[in-house]
N, C-alpha and C positions, 0 to 999 in steps of 0.2 A: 504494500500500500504506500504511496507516494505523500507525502506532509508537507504543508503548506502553513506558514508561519508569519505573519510578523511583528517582531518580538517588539517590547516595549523598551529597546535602547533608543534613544535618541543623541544623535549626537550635534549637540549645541552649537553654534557659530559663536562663535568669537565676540650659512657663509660659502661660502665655495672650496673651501678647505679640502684638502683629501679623509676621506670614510676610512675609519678603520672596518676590517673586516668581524669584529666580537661582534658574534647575536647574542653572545648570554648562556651560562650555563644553566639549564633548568631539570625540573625533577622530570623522570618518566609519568607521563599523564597515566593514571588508571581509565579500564577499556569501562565504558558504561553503556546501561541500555534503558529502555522505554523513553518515555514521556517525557521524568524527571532526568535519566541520564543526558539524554539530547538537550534539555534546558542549561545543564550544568556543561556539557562542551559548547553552545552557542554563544555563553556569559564568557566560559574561560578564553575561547577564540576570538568573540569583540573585542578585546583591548586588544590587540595584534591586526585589525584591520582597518582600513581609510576608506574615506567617503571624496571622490575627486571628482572635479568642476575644470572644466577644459574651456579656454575662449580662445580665437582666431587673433592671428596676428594682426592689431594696428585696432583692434576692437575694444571700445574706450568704458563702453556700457559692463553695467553687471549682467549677471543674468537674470535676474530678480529685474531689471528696468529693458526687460525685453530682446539684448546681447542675443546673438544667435551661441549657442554654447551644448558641450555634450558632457552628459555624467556616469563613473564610472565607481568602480572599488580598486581599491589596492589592497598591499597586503605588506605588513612593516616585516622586515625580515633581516636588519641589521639596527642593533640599539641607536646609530652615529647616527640614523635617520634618511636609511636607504628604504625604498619602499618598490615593491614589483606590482605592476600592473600590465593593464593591457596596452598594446602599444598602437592601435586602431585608434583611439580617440585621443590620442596625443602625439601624432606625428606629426601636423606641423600647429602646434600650438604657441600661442603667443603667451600666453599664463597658466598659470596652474594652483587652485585652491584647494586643499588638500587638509582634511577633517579627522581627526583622531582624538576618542574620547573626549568629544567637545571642545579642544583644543582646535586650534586656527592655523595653519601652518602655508607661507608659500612654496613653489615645488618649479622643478626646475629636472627633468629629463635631460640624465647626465647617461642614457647608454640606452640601446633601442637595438634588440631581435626582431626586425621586421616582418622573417620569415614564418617566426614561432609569436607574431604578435604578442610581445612581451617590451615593453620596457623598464628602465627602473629611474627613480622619481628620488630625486636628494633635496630633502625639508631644510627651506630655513623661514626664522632662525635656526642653528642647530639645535634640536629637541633634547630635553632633561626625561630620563623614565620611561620611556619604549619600551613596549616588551615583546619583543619577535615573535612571532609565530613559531612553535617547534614544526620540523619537518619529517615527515614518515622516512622509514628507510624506503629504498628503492623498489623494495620488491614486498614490504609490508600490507598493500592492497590485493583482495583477491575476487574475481566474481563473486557475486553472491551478498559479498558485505556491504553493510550500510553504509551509506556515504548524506553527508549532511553539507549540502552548499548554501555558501554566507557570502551577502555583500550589502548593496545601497540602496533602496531606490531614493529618489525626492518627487514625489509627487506633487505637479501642478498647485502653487501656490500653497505647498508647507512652506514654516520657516525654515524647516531642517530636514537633512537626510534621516530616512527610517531603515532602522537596520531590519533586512529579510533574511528568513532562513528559508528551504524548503529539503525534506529529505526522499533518498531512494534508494536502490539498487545501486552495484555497480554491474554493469555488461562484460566488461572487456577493461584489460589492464593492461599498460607497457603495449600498445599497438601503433604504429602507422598509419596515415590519414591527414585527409585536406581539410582544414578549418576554413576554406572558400574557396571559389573555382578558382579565381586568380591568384594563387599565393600554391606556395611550393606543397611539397609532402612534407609533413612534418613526422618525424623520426619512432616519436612519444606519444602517446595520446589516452587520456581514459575516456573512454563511456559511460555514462551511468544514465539514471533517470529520476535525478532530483531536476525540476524543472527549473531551468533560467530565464531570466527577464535580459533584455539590453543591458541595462544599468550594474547588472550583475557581473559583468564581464570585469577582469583583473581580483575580483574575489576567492574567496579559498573554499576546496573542494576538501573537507574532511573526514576523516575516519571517527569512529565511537570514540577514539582515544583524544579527540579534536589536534589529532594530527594533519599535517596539510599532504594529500597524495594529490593535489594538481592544483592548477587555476584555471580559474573561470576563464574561456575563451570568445571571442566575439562568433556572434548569432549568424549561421546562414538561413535564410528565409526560406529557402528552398530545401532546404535539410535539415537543421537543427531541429529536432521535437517530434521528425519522423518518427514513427512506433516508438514514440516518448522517450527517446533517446535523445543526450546533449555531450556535449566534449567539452576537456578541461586536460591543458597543455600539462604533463603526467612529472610530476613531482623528481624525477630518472631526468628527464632532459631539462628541468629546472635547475637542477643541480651541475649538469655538465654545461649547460651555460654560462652559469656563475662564475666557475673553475676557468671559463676561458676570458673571462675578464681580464683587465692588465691598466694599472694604475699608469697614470702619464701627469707628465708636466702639469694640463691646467688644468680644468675644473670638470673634465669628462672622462669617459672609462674607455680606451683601447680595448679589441678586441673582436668584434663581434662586426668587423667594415665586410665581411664578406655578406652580411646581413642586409646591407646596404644595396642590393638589387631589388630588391623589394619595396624599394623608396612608394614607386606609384603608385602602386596597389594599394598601400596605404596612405597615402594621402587622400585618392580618391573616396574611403571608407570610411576617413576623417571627415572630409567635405559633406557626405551624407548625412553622418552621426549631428554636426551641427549645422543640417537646412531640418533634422526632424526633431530636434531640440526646440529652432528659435523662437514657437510660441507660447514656453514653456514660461 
């Protein structure tokens, strides 16, 4: 049976330095189950996720004064205030407002997997108290298991993003597959069938242990929700991403320029995300 939730978090509105790479030593999460256990990983997993607000270059408006603008989730995954999201709604952004436990934070996209729509999002100020998300081992996810996906929505004239859960199956683990026509094969990929929203996209796909086994990927309309199935970029090639990071001179991350054929694709996806935003 498929659960549909959303919870009563709200989260409130309100340097360029190089990130170290600590996310934090944390305890092994205990596995939980029903009602109450999925209550208690969706509490423990909110403070580990953002609420993000994309606007276009040169665009002077809020989005709240009509701003054409696209909204997503991230997911904090280094305490120094690195955060992974989806890189469809912020590829070519002019700003970035980025929401964490009520807290207000500017964001600035300092490294972009085009092809795995993933980027990652460096908070300033630099953030005091992050608390990463723990991340599943590689091969910790199995058919069959429950999976509980977390992220944003904001609905039309709230003041605030509301945080949604919704839970299901997983399908398929560690597989291969396109997250859109126009964008490569990606390596990784989970299936499952907790249902996703747009807005949900850059959000974390977790286990009973409110372990993170993928992230929320962006929506194909023509496939995503088929036989109630959704994809989430699998936690295995999140990780080998990361690894191929490489610290540089200024205030962005080497590594990942091979990613960079993918530029258009996602720009055009971007363009989309904020002409179906702008009457929000």
């Amino acid at each position: 049976m498929v659960l549909l939730a959303i919870t009563a978090f709200i989260a409130g509105c309100g340097g360029d330095e190089k990130a170290s790479t600590d996310s934090g030593a944390q305890a092994e999460p205990a596995a939980t189950s029903g009602a109450d256990g999925r209550s208690q990983v969706i509490q423990q997993v909110s403070r580990s996720l953002a609420a993000v607000t994309a606007l276009p270059k040169g665009e002077r408006r809020t989005a709240a004064k009509g701003a054409p603008h696209s909204h997503g989730s991230g997911v904090v995954y280094d305490r120094s205030g690195l955060v992974l999201t989806s890189n469809h709604f912020v590829e070519d952004v002019g700003s970035l407002e980025v929401i964490i436990n009520g807290r207000t934070f500017q964001g600035r996209a300092v490294a972009r997997a085009q092809c795995n729509d993933l980027a990652i999002v460096k908070l300033r100020p630099r953030p005091t108290g992050l608390q990463p998300i723990k991340m599943a081992a590689d091969d910790a996810a199995q058919p069959g298991g429950e999976a509980v996906a977390i992220g944003y929505l904001r609905p039309p004239g709230s003041p605030a993003p509301q945080l949604i859960s919704t839970t299901g199956a997983l399908a398929a683990v560690n597989v291969p597959g396109q997250i859109h026509p126009d964008l490569p094969q990606v390596e990784s990929l989970v299936l499952h069938q907790a249902p996703l929203q747009p807005a949900m996209s850059g959000g974390a796909l977790v286990n009973e242990r409110g372990e993170m086994v993928g992230i929320s990927t962006l929506l194909d309309p023509g496939k995503d929700g088929a036989g109630g199935t959704f994809q989430a970029v699998s936690v295995a090639q999140v990780r080998k991403l990361l690894g191929q990071l490489q610290e540089t001179e200024g205030a962005v991350f080497g590594g990942w320029e091979d990613q960079h054929k993918c530029h258009g694709a996602m720009a055009k996806l971007t363009k989309s995300d904020y002409k179906a935003h702008a009457s929000h």
